[in-house]
mmJSON file of the N, C-alpha and C atoms, coordinates in Angstrom:
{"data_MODEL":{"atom_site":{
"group_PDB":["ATOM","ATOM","ATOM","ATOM","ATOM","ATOM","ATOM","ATOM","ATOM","ATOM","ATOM","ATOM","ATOM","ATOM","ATOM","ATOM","ATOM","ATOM","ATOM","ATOM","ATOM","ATOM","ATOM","ATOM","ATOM","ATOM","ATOM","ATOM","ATOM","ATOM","ATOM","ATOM","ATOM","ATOM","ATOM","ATOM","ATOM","ATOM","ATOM","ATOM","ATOM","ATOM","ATOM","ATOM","ATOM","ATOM","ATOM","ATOM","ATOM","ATOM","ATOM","ATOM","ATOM","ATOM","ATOM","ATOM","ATOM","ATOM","ATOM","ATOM","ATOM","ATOM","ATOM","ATOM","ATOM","ATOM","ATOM","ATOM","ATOM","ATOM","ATOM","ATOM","ATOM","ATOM","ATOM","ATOM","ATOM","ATOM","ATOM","ATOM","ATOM","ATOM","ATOM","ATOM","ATOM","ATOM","ATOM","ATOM","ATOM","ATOM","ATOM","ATOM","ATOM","ATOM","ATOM","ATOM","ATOM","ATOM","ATOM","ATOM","ATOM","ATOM","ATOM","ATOM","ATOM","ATOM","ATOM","ATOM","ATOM","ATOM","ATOM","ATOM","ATOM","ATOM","ATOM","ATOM","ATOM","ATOM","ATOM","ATOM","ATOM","ATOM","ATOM","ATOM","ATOM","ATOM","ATOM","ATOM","ATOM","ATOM","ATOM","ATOM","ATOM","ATOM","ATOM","ATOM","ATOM","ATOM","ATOM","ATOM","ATOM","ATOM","ATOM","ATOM","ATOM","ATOM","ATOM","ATOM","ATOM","ATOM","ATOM","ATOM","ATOM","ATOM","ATOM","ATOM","ATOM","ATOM","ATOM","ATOM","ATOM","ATOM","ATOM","ATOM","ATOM","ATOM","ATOM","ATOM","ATOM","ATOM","ATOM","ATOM","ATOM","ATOM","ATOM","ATOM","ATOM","ATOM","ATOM","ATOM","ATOM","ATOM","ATOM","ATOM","ATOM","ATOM","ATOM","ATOM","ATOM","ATOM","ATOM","ATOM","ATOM","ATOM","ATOM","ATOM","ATOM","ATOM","ATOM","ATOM","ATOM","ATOM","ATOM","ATOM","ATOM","ATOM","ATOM","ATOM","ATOM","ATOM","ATOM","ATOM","ATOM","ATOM","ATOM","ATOM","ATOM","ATOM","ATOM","ATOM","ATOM","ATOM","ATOM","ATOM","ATOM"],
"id":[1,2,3,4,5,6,7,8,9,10,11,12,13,14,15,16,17,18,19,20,21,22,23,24,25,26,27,28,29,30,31,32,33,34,35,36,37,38,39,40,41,42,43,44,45,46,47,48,49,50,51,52,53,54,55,56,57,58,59,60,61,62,63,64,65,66,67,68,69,70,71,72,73,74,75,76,77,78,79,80,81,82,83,84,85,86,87,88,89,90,91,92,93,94,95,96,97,98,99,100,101,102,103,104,105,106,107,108,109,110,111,112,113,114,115,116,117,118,119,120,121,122,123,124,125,126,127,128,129,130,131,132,133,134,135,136,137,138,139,140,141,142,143,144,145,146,147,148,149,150,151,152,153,154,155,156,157,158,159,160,161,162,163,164,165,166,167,168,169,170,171,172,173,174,175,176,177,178,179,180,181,182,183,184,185,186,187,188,189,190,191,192,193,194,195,196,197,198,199,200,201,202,203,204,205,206,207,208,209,210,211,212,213,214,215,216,217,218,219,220,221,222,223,224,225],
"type_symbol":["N","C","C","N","C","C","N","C","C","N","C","C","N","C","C","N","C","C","N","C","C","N","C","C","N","C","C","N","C","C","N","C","C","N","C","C","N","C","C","N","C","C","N","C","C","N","C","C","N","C","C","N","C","C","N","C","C","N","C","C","N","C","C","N","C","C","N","C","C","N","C","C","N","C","C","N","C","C","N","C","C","N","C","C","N","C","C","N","C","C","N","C","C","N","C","C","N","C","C","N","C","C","N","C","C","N","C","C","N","C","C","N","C","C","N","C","C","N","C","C","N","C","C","N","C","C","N","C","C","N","C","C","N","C","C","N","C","C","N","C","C","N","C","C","N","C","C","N","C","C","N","C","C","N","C","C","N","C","C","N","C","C","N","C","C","N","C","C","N","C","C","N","C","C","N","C","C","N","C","C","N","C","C","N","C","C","N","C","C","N","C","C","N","C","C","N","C","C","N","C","C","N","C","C","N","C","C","N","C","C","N","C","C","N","C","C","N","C","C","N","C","C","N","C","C"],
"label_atom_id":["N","CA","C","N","CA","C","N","CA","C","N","CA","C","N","CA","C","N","CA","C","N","CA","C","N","CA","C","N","CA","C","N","CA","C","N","CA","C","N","CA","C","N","CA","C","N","CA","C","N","CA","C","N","CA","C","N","CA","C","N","CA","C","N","CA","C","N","CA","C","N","CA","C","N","CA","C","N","CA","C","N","CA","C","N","CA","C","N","CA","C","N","CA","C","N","CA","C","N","CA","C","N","CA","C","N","CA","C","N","CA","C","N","CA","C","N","CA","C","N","CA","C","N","CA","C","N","CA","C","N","CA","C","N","CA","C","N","CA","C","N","CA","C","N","CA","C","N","CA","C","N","CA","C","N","CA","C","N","CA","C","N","CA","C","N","CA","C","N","CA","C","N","CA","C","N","CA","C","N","CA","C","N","CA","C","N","CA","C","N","CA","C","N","CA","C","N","CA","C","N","CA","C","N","CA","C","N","CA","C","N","CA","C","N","CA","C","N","CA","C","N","CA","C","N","CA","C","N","CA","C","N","CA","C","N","CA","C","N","CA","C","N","CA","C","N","CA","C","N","CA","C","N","CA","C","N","CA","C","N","CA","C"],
"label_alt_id":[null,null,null,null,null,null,null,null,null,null,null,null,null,null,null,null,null,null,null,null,null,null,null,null,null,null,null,null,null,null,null,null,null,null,null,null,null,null,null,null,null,null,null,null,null,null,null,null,null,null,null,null,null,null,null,null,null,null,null,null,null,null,null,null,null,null,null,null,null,null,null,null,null,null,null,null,null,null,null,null,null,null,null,null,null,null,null,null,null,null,null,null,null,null,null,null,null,null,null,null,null,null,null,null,null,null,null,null,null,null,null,null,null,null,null,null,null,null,null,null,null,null,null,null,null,null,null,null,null,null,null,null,null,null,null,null,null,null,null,null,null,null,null,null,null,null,null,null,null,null,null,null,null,null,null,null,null,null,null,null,null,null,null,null,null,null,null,null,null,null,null,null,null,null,null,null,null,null,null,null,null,null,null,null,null,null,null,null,null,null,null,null,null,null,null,null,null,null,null,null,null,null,null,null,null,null,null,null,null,null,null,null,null,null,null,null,null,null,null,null,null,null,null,null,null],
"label_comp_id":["UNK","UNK","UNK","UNK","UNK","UNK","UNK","UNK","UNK","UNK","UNK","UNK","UNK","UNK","UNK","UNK","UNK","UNK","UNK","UNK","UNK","UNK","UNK","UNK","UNK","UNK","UNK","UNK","UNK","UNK","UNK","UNK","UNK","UNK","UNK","UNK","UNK","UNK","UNK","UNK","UNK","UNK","UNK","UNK","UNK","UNK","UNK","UNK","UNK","UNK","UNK","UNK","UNK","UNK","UNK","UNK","UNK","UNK","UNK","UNK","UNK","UNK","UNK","UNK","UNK","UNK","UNK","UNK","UNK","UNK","UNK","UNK","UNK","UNK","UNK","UNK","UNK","UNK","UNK","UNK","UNK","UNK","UNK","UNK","UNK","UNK","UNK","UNK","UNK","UNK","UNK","UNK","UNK","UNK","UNK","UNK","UNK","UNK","UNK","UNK","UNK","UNK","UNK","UNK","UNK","UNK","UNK","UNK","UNK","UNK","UNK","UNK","UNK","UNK","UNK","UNK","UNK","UNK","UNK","UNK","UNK","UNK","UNK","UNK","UNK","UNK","UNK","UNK","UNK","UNK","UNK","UNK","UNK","UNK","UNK","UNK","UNK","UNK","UNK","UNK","UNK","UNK","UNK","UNK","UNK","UNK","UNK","UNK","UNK","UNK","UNK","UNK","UNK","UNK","UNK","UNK","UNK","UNK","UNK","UNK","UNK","UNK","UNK","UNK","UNK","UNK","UNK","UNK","UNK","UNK","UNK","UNK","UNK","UNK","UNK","UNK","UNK","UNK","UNK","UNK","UNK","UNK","UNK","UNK","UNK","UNK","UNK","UNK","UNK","UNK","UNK","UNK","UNK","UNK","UNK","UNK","UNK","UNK","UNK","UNK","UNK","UNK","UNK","UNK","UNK","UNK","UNK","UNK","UNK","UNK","UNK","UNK","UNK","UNK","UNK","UNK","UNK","UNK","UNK","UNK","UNK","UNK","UNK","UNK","UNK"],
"label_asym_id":["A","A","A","A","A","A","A","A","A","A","A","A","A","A","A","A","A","A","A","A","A","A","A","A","A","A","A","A","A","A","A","A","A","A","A","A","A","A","A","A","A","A","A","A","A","A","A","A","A","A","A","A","A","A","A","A","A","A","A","A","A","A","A","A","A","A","A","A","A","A","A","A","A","A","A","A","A","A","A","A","A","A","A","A","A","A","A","A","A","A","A","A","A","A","A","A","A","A","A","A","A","A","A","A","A","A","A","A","A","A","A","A","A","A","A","A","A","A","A","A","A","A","A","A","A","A","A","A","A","A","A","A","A","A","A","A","A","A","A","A","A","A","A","A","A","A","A","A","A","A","A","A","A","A","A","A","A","A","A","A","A","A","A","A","A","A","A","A","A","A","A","A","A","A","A","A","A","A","A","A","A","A","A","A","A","A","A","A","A","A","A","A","A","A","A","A","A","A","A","A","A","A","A","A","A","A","A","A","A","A","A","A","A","A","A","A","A","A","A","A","A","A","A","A","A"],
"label_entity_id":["1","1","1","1","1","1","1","1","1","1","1","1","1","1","1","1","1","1","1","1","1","1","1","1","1","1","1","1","1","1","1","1","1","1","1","1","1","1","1","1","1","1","1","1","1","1","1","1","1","1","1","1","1","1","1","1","1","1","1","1","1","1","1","1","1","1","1","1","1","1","1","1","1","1","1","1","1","1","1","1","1","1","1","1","1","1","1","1","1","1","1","1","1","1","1","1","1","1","1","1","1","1","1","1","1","1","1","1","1","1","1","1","1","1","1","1","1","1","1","1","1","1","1","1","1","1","1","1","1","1","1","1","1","1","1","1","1","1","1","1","1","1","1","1","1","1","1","1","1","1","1","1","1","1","1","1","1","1","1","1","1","1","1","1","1","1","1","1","1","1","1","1","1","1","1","1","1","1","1","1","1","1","1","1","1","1","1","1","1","1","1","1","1","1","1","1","1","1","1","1","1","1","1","1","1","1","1","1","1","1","1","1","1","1","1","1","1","1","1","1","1","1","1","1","1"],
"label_seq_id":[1,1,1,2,2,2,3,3,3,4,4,4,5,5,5,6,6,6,7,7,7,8,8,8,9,9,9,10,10,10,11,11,11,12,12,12,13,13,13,14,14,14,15,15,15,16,16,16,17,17,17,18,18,18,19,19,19,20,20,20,21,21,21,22,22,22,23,23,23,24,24,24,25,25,25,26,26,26,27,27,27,28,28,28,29,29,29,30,30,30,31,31,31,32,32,32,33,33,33,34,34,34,35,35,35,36,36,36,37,37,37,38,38,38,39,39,39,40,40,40,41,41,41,42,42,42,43,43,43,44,44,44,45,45,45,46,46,46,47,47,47,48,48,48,49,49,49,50,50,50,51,51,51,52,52,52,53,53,53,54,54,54,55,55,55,56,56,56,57,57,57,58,58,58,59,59,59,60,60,60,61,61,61,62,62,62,63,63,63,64,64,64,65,65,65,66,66,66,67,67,67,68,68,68,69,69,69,70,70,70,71,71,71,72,72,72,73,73,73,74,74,74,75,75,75],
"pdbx_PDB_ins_code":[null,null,null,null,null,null,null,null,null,null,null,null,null,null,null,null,null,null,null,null,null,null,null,null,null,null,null,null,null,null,null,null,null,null,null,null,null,null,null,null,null,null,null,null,null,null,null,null,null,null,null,null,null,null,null,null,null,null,null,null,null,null,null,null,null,null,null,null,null,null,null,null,null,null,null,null,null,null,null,null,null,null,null,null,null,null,null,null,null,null,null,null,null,null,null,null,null,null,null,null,null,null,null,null,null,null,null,null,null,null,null,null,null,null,null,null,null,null,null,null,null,null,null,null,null,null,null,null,null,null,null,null,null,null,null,null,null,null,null,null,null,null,null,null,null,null,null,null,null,null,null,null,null,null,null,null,null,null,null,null,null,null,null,null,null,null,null,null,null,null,null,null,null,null,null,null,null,null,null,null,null,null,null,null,null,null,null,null,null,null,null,null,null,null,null,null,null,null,null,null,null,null,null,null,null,null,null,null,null,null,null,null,null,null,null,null,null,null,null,null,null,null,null,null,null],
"Cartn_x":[33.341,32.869,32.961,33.08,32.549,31.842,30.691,29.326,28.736,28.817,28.278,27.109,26.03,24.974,24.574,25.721,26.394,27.289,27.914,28.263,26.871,26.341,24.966,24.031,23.803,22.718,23.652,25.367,25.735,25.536,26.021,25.738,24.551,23.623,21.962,21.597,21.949,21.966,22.86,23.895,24.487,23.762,23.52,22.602,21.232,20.739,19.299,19.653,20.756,21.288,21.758,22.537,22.975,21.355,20.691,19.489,18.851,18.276,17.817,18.256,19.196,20.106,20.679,20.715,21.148,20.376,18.795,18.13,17.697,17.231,16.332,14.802,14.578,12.828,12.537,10.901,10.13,10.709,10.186,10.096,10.016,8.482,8.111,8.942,9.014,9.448,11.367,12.092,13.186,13.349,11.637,12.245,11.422,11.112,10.551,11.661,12.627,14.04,14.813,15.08,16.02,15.72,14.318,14.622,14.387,13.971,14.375,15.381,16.163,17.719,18.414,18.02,18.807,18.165,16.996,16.276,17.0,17.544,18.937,19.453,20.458,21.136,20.804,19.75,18.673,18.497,17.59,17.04,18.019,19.212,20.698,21.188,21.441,21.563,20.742,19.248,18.093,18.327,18.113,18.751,19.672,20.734,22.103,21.8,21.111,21.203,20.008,18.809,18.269,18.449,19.95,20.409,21.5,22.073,22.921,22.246,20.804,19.811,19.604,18.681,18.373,19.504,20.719,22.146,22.67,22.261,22.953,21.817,20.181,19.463,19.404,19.791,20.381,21.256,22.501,23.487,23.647,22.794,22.192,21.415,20.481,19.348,20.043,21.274,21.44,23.137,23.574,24.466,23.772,22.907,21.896,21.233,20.794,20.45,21.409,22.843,23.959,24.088,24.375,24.564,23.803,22.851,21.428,21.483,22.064,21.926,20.456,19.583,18.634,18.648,17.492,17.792,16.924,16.076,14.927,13.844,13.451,12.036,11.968,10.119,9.307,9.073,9.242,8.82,7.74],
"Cartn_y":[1.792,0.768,1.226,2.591,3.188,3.43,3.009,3.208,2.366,2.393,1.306,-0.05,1.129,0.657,-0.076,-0.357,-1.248,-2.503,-2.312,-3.627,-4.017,-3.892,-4.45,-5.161,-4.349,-4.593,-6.071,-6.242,-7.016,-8.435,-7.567,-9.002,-9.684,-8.96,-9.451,-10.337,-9.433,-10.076,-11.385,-11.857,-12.846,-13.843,-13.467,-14.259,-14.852,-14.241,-14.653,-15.289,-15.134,-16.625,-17.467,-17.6,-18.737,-19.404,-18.786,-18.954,-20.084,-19.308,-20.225,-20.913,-21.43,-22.187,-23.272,-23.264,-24.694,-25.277,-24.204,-25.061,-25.917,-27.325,-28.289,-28.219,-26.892,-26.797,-26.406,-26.361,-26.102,-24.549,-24.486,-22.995,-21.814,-21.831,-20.644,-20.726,-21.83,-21.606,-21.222,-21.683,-21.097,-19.481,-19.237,-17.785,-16.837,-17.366,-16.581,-16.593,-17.717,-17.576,-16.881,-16.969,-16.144,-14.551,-14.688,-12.983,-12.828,-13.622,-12.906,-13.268,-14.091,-14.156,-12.866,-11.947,-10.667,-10.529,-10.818,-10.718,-11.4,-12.296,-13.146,-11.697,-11.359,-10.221,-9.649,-8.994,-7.949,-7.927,-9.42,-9.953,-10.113,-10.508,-10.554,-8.947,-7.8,-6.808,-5.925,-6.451,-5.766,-6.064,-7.533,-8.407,-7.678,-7.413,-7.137,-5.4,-4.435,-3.578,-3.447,-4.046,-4.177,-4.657,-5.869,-5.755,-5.413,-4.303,-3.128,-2.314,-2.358,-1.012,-1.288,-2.534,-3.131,-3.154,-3.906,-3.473,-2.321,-1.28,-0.136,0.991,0.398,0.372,0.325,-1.061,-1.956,-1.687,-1.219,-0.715,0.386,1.244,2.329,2.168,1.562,1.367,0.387,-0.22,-1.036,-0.204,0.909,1.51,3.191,3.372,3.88,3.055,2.256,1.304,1.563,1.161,1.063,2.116,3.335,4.64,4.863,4.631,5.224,3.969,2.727,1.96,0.818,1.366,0.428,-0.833,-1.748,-2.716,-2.454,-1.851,-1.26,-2.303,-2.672,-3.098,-2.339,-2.714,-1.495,-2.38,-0.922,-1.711,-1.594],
"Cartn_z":[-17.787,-16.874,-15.418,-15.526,-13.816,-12.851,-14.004,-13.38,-12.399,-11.738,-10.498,-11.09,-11.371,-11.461,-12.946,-14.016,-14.928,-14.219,-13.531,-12.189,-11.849,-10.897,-10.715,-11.512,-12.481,-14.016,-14.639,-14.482,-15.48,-14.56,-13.316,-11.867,-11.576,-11.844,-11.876,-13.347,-14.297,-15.862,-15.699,-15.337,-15.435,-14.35,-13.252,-11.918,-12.751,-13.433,-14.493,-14.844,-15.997,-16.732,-16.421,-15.651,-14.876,-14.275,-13.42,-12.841,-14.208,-14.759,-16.267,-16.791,-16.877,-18.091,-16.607,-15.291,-14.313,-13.779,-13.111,-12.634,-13.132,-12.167,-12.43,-12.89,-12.715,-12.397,-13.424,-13.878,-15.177,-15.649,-16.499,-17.011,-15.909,-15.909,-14.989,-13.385,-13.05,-11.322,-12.121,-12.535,-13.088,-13.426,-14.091,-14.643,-13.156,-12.187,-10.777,-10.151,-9.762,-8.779,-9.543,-10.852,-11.408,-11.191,-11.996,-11.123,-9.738,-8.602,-7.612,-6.573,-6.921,-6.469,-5.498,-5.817,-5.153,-3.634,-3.809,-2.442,-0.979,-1.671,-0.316,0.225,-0.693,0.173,0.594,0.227,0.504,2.249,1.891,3.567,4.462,3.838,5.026,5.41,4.438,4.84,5.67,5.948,6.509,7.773,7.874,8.876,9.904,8.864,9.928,10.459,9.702,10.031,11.233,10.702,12.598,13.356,13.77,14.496,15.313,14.339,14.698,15.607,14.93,15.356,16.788,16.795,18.434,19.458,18.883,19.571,20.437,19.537,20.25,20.965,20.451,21.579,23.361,22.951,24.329,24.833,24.638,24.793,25.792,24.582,25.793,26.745,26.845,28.003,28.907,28.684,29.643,30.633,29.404,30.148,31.016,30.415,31.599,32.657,32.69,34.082,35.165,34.217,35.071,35.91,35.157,35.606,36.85,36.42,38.048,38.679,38.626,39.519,39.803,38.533,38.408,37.416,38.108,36.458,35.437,35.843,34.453,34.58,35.684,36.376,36.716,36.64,37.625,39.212,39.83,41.277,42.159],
"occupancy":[1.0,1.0,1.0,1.0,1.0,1.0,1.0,1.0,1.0,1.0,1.0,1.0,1.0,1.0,1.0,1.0,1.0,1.0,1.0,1.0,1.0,1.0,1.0,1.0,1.0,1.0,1.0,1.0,1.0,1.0,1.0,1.0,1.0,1.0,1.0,1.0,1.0,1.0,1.0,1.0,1.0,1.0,1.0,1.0,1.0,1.0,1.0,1.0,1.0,1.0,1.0,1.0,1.0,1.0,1.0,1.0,1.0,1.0,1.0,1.0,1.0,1.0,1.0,1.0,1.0,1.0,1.0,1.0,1.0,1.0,1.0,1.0,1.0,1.0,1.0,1.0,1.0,1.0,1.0,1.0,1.0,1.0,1.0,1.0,1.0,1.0,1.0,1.0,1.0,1.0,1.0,1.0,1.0,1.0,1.0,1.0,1.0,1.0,1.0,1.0,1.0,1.0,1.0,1.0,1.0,1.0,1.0,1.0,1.0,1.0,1.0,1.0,1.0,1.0,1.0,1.0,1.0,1.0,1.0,1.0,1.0,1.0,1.0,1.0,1.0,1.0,1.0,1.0,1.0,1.0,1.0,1.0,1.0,1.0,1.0,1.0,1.0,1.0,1.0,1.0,1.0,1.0,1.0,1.0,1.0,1.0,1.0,1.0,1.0,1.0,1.0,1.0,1.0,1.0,1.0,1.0,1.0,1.0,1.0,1.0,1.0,1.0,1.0,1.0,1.0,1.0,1.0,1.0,1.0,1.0,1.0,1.0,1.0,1.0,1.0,1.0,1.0,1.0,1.0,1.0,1.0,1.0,1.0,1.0,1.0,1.0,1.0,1.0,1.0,1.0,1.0,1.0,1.0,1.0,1.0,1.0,1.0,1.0,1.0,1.0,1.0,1.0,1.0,1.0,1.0,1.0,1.0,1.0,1.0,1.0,1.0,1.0,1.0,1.0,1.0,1.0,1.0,1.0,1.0,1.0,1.0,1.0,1.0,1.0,1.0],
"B_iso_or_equiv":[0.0,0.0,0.0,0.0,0.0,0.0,0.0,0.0,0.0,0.0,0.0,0.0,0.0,0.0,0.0,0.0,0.0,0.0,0.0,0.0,0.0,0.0,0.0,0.0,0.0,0.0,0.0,0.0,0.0,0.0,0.0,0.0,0.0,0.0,0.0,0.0,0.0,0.0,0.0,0.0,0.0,0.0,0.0,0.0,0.0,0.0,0.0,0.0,0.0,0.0,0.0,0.0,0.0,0.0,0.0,0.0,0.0,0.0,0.0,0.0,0.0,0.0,0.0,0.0,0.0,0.0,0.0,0.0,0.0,0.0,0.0,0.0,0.0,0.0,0.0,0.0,0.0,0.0,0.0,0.0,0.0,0.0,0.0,0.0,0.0,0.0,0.0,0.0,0.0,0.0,0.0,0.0,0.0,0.0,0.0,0.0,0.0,0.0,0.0,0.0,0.0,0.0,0.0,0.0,0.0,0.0,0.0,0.0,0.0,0.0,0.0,0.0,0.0,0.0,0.0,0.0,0.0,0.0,0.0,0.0,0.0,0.0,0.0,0.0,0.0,0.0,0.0,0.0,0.0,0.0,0.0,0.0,0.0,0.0,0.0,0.0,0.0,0.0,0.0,0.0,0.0,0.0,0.0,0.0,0.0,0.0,0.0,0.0,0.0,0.0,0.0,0.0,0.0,0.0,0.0,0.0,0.0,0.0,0.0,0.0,0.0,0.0,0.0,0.0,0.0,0.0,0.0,0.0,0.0,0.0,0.0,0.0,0.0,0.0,0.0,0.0,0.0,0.0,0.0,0.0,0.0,0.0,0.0,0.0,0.0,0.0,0.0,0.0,0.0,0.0,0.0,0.0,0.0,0.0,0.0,0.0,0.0,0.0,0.0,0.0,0.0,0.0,0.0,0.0,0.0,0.0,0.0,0.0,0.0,0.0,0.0,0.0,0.0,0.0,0.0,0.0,0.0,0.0,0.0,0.0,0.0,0.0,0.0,0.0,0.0],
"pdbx_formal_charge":[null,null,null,null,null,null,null,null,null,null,null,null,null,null,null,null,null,null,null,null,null,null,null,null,null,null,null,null,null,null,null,null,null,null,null,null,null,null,null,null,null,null,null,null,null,null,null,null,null,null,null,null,null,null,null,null,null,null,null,null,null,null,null,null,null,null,null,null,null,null,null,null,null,null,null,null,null,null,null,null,null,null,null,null,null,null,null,null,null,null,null,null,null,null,null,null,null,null,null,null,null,null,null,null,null,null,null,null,null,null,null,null,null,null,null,null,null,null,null,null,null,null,null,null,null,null,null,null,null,null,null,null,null,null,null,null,null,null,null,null,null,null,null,null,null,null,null,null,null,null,null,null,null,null,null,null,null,null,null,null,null,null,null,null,null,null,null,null,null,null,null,null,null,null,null,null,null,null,null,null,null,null,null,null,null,null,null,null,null,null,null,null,null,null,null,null,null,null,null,null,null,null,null,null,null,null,null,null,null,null,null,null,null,null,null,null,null,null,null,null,null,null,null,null,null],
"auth_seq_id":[1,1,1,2,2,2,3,3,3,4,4,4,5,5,5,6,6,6,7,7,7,8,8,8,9,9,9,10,10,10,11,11,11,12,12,12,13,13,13,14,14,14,15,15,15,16,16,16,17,17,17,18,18,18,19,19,19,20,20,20,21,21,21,22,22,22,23,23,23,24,24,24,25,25,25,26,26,26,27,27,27,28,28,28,29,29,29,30,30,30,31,31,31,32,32,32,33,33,33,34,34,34,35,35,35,36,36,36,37,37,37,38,38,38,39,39,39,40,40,40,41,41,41,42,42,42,43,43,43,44,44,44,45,45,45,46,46,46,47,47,47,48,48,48,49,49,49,50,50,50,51,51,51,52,52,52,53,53,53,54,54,54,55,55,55,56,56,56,57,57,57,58,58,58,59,59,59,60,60,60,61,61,61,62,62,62,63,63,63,64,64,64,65,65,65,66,66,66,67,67,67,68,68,68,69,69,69,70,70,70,71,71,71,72,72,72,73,73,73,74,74,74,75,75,75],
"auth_comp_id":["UNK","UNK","UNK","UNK","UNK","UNK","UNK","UNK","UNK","UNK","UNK","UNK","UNK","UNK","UNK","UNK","UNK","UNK","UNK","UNK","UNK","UNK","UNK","UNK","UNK","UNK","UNK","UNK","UNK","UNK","UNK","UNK","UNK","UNK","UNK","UNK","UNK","UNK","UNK","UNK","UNK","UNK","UNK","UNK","UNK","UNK","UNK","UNK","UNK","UNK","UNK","UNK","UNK","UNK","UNK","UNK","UNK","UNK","UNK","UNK","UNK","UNK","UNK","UNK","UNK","UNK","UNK","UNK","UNK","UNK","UNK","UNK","UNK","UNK","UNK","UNK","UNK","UNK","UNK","UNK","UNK","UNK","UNK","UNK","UNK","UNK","UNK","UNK","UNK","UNK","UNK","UNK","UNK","UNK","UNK","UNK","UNK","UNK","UNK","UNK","UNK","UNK","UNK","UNK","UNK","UNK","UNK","UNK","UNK","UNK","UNK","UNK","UNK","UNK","UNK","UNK","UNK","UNK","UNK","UNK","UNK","UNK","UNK","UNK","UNK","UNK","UNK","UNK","UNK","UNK","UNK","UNK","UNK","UNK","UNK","UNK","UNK","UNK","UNK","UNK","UNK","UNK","UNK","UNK","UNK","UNK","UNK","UNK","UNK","UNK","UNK","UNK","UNK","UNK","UNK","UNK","UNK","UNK","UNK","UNK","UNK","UNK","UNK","UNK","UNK","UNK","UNK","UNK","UNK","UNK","UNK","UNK","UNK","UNK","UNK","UNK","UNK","UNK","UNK","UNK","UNK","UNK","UNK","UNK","UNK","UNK","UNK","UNK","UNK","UNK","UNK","UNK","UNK","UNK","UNK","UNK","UNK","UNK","UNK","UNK","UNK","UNK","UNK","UNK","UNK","UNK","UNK","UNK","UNK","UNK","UNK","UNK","UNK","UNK","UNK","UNK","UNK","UNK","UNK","UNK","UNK","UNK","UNK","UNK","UNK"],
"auth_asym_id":["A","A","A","A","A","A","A","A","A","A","A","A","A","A","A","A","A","A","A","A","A","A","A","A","A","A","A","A","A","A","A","A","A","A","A","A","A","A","A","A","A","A","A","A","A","A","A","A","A","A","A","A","A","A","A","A","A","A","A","A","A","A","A","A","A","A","A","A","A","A","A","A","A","A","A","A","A","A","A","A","A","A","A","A","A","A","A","A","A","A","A","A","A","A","A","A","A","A","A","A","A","A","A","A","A","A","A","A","A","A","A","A","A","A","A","A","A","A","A","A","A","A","A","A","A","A","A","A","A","A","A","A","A","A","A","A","A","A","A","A","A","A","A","A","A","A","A","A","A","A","A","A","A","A","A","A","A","A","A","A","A","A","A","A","A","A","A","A","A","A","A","A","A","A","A","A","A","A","A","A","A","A","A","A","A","A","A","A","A","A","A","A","A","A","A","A","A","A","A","A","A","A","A","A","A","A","A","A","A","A","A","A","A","A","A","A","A","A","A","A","A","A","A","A","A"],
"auth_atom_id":["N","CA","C","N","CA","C","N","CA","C","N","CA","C","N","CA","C","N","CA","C","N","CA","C","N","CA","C","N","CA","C","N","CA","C","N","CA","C","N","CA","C","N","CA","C","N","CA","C","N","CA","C","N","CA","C","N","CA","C","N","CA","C","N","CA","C","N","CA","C","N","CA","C","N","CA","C","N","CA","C","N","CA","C","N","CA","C","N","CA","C","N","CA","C","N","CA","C","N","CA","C","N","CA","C","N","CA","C","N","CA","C","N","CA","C","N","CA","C","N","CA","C","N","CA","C","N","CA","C","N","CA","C","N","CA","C","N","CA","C","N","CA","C","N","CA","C","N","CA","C","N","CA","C","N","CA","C","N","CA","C","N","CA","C","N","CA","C","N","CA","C","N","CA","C","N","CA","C","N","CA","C","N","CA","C","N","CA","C","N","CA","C","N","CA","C","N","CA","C","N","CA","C","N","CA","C","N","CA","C","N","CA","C","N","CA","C","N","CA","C","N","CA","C","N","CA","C","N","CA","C","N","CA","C","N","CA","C","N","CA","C","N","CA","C","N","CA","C","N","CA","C","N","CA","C","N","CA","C","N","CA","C"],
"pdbx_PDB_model_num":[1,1,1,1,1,1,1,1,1,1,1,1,1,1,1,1,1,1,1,1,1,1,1,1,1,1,1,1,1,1,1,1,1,1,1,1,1,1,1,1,1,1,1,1,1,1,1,1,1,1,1,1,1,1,1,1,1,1,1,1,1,1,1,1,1,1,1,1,1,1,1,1,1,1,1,1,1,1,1,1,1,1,1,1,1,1,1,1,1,1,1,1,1,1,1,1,1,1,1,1,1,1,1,1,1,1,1,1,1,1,1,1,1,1,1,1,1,1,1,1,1,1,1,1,1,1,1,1,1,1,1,1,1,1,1,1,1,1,1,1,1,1,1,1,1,1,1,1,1,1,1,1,1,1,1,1,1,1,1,1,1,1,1,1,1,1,1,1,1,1,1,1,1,1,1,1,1,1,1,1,1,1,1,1,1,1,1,1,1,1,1,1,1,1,1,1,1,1,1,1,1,1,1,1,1,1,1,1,1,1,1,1,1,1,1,1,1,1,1,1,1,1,1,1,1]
}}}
């Protein structure tokens, strides 16, 4: 049980069933959220990493401004 990607497969496999067997909704809209349930994290981890990305963008362009003494308008 070391395999990572047996964690995942059993975490997704159990997220389906649960998915199927609580919701309220018909058949088909039940068996569409169940499988795509994972997409949450997905969109939260994408999320966070472009705005790590933009972050340290800014970071820089605004601790270069500093440096030369401009604000990064044109004049």
């Amino acid at each position: 049980m070391d395999d990572p990607t047996l964690w995942l497969g059993l975490c997704y496999g159990t997220g389906v069933l649960v998915g199927l067997l609580t919701l309220y909704e018909r058949w088909p809209a039940r068996a569409v959220i169940a499988a795509l349930w994972p997409v949450g994290p997905l969109a939260f981890v994408v999320v966070i990493l472009v705005l790590l990305g933009v972050g340290g963008i800014a970071a820089v362009w605004t601790s270069a401004a500093s440096l030369t003494g401009t604000s990064g308008k044109a004049s």
